[in-house]
DSSP file (Angstrom, degrees, kcal/mol; ACC not computed):
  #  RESIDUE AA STRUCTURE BP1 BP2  ACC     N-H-->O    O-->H-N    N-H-->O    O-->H-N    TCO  KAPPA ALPHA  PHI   PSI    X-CA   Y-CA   Z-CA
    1    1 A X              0   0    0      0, 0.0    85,-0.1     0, 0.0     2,-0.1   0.000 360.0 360.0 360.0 140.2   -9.3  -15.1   -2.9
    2    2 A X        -     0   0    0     83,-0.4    83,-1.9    49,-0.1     2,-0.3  -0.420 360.0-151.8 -88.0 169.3   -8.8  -11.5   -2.4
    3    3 A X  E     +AB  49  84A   0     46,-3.3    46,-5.0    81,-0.2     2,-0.3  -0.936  12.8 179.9-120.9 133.9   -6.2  -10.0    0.1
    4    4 A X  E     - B   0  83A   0     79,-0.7    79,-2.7    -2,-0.3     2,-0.3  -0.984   6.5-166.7-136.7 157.1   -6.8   -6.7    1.7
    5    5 A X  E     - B   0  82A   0     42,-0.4     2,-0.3    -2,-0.3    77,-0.2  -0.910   9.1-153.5-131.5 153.8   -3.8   -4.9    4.6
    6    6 A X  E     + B   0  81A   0     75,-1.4    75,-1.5    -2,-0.3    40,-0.2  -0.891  23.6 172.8-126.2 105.5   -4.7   -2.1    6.6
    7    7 A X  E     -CB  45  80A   0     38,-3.6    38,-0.7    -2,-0.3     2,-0.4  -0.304  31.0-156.2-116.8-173.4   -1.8   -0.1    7.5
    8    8 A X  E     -CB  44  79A   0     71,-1.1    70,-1.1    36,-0.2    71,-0.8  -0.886  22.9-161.2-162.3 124.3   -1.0    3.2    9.2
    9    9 A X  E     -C   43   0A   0     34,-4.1    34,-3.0    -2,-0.4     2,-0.5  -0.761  24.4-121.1-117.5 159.1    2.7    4.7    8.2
   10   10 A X  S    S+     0   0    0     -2,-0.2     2,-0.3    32,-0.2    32,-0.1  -0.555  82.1  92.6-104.8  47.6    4.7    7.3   10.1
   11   11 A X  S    S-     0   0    0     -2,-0.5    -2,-0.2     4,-0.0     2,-0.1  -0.990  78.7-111.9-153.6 151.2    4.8    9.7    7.5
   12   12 A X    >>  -     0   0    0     -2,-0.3     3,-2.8     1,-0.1     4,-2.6  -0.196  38.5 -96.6 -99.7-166.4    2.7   12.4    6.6
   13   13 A X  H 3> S+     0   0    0     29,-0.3     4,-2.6     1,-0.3     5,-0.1   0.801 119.8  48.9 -53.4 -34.4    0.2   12.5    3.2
   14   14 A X  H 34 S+     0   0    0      2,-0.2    -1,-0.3     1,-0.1    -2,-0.1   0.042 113.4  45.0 -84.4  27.8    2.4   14.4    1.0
   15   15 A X  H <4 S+     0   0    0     -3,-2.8     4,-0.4     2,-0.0    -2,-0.2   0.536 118.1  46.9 -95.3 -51.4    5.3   12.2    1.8
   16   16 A X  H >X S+     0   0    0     -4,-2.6     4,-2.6     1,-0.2     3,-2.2   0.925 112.2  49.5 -51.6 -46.7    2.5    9.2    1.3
   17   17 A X  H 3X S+     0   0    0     -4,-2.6     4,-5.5    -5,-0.3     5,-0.2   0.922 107.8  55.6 -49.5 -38.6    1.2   10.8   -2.1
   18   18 A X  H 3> S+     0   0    0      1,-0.2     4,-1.0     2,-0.2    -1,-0.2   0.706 105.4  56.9 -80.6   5.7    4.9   11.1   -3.3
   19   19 A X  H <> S+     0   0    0     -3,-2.2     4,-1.3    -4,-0.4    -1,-0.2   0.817 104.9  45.5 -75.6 -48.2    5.3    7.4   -2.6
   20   20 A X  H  X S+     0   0    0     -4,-2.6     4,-2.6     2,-0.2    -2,-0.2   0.909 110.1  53.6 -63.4 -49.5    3.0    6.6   -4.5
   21   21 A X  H  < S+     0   0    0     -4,-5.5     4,-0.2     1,-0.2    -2,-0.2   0.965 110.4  54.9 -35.5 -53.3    4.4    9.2   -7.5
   22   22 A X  H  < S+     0   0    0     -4,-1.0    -1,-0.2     1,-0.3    -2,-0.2   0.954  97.8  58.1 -57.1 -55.6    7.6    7.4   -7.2
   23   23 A X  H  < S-     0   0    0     -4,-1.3    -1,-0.3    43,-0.2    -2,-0.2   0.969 111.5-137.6 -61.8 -50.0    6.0    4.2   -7.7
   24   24 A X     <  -     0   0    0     -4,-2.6     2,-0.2     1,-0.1    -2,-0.1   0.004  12.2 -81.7 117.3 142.0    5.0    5.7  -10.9
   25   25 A X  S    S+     0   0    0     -4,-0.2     2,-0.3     2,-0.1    -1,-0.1   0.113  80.5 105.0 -40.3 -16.1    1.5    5.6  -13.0
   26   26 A X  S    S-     0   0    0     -2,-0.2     2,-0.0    -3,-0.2     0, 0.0  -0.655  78.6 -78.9 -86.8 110.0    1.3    2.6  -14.8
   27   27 A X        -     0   0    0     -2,-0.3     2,-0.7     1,-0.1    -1,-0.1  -0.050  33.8-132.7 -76.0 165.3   -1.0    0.0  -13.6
   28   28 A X    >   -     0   0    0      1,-0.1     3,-1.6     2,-0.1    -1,-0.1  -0.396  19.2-124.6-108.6 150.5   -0.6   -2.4  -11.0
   29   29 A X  T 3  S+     0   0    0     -2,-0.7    29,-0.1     1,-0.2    -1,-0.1  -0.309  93.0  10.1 -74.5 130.4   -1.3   -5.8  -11.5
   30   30 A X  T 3  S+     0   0    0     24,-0.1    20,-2.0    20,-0.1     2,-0.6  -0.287  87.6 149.7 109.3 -21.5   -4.0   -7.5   -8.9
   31   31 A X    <   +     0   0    0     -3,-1.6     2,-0.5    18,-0.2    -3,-0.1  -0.092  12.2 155.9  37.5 -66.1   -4.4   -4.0   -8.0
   32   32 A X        -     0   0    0     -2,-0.6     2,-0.3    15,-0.1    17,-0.2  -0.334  65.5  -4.7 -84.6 -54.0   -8.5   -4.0   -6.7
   33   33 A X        -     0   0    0     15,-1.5     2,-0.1    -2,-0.5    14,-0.0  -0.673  48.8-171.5-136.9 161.0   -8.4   -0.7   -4.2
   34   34 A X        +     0   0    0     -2,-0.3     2,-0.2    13,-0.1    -2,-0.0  -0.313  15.6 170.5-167.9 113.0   -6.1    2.0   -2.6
   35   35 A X        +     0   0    0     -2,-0.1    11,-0.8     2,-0.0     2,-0.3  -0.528   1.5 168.4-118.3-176.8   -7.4    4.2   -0.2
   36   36 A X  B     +D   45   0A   0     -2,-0.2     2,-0.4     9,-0.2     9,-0.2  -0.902   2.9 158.5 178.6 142.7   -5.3    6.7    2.1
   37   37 A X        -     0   0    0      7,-2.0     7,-0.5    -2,-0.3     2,-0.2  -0.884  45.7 -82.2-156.2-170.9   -6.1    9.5    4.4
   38   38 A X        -     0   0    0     -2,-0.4     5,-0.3     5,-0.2     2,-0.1  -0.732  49.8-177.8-109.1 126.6   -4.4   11.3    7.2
   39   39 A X        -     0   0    0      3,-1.1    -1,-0.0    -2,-0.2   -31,-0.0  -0.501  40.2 -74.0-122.2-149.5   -4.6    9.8   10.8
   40   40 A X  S    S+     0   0    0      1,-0.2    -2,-0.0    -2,-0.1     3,-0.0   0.750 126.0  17.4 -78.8  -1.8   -3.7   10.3   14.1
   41   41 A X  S    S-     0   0    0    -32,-0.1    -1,-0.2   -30,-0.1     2,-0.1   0.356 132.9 -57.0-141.2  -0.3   -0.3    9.7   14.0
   42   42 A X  S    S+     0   0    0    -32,-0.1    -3,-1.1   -31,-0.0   -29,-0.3  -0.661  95.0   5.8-179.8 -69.1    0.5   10.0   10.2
   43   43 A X  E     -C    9   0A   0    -34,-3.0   -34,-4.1    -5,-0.3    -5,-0.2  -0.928  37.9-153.7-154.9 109.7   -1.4    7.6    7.1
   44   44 A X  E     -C    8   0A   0     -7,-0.5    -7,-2.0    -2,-0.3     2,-0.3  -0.532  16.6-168.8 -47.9 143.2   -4.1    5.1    6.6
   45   45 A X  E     -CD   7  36A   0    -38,-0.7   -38,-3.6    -9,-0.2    -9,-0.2  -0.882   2.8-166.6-122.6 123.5   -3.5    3.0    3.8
   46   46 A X        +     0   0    0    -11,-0.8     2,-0.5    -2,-0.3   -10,-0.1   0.035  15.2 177.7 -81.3   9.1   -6.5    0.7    2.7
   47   47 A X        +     0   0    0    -12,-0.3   -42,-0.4   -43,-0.1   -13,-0.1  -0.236  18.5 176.0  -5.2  48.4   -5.4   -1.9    0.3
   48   48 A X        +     0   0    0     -2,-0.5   -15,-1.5   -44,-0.2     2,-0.4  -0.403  18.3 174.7-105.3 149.8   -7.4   -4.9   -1.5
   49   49 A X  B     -A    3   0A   0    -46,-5.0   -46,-3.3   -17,-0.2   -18,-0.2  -0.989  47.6-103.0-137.8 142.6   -5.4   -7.1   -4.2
   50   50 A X  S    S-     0   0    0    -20,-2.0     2,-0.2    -2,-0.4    -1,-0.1   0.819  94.5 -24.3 -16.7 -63.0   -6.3   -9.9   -5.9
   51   51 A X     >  -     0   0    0    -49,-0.1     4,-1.5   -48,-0.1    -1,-0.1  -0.917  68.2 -83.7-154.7-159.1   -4.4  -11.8   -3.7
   52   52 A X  H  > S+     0   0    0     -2,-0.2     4,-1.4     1,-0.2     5,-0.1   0.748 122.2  57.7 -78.3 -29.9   -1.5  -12.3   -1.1
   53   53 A X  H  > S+     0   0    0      2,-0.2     4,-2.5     3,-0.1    -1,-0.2   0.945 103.9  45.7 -19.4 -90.5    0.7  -12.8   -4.1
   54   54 A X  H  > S+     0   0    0      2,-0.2     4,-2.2     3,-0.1    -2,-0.2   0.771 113.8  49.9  -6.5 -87.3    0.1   -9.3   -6.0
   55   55 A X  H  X S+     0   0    0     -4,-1.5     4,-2.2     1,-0.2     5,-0.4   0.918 114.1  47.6 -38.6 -78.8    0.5   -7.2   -2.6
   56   56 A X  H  X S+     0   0    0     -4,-1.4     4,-2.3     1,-0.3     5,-0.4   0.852 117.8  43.1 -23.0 -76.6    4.1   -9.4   -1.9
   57   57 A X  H >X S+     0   0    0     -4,-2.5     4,-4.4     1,-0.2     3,-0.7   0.953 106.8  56.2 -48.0 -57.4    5.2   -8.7   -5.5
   58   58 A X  H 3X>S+     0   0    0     -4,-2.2     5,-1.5     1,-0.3     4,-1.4   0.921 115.9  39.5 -31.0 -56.8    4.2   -5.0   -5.7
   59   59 A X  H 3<5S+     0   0    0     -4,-2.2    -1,-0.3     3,-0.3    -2,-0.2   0.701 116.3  55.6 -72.3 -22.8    6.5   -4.2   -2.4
   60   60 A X  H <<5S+     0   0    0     -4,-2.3     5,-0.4    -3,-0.7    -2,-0.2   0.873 124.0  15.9 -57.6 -65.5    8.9   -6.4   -3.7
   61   61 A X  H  <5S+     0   0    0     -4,-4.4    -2,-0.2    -5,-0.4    -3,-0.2   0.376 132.4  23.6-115.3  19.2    9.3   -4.9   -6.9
   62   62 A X  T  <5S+     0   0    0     -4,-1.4    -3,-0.3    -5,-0.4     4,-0.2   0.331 112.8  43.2-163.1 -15.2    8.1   -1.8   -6.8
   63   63 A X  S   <S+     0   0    0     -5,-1.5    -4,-0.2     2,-0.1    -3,-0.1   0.590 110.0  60.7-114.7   0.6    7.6    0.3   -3.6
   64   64 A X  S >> S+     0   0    0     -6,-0.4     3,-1.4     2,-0.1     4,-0.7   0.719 110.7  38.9 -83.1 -85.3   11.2   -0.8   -2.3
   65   65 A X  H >> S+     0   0    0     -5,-0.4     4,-3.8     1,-0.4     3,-2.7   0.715 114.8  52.7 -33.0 -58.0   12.9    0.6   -4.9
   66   66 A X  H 34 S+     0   0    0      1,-0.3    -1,-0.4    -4,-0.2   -43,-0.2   0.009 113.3  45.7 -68.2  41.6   10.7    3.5   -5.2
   67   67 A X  H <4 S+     0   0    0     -2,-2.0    -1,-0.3    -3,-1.4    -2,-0.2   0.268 116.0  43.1-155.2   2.5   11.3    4.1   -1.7
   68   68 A X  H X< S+     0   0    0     -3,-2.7     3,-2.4    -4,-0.7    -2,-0.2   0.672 110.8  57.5 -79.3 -61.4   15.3    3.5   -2.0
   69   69 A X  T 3< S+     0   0    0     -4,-3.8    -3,-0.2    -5,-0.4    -4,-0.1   0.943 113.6  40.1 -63.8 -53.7   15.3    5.7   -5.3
   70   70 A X  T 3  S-     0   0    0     -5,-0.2    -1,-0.2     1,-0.1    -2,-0.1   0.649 118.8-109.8 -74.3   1.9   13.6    8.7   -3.0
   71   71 A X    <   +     0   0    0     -3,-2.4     2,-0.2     1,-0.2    -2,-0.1   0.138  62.9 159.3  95.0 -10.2   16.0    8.0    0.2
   72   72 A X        -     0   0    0      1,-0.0     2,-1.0    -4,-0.0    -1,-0.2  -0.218  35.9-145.3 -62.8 133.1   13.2    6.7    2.3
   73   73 A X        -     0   0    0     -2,-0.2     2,-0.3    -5,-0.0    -5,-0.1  -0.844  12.3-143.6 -87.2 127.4   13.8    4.7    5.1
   74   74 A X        +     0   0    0     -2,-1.0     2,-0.2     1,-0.1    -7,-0.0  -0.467  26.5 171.9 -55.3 118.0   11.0    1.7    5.8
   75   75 A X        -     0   0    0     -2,-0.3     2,-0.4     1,-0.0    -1,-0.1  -0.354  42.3 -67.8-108.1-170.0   10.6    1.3    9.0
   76   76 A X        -     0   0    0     -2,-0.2   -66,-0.1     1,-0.0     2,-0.0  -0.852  61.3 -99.6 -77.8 126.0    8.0   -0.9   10.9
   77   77 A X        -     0   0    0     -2,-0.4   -68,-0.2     1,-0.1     3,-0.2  -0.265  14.6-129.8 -30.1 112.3    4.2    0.3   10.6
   78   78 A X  S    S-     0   0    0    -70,-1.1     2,-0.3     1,-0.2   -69,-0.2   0.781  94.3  -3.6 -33.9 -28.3    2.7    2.0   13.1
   79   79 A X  E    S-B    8   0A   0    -71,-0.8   -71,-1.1     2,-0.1     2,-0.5  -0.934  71.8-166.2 174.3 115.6   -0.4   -0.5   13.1
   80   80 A X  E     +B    7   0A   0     -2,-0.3     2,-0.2   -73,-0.2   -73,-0.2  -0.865   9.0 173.6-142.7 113.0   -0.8   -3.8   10.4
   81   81 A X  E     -B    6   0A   0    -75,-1.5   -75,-1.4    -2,-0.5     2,-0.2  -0.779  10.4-163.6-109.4 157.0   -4.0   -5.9    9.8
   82   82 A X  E     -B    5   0A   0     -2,-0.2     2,-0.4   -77,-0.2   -77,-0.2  -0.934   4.4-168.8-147.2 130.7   -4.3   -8.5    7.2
   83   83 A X  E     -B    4   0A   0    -79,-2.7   -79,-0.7    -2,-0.2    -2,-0.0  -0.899  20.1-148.9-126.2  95.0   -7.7  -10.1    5.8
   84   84 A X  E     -B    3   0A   0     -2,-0.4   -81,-0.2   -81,-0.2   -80,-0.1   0.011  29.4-155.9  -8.2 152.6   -8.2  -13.0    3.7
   85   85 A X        -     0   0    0    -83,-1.9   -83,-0.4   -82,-0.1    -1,-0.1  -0.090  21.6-173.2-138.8  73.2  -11.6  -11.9    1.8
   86   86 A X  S    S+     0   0    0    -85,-0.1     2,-0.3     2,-0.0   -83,-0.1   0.390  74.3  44.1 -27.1 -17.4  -13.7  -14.4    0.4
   87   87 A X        -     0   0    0    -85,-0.1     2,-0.3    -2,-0.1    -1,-0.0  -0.956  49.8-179.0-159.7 146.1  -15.9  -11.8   -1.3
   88   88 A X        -     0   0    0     -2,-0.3     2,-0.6     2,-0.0    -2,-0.0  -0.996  20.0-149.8-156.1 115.1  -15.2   -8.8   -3.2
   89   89 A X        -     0   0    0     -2,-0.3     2,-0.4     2,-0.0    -2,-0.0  -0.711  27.4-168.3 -81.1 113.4  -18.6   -6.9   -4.3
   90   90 A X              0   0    0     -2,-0.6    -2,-0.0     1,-0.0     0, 0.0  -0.985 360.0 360.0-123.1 141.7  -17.1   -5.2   -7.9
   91   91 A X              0   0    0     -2,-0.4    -1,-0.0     0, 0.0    -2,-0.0   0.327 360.0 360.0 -55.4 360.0  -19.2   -2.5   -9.6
């Protein structure tokens, strides 16, 4: 079943884009979506994964480090939803 989070981080987009740089190019497995945009109070991030796994692992092993390796600190989210999603429409 897929997993999608909807978050909003306290940082603004060309901090978010270089998070994503950090993280590096390569794809990531369970992957499905990643959207991001500017809000009121810093960055949407849109997520859908494969599952709840994927997402877990990804942050696990790959946006903590990249976010140690550039000095960022992780805070708490402005704002976190999480949705189970029995169906996932693919092109």
């Amino acid at each position: 079943m897929a997993y999608a989070t909807l978050t909003e981080y306290d940082v603004d987009l060309d901090t978010h884009m270089a998070m994503g740089q950090a993280v590096g190019d390569a794809p990531v497995k369970g992957l499905i979506l990643h959207l991001a945009g500017p809000s009121e109070r810093g960055v949407h991030s849109l997520d859908v994964w494969e599952s709840r796994e994927d997402s877990e692992r990804f942050w696990t092993e790959l946006m903590v480090p990249a976010l140690q390796h550039m000095g960022v600190q992780g805070g708490p989210p402005l704002s976190y939803q999480e949705f189970e999603m029995p169906y996932v429409l693919r092109g």
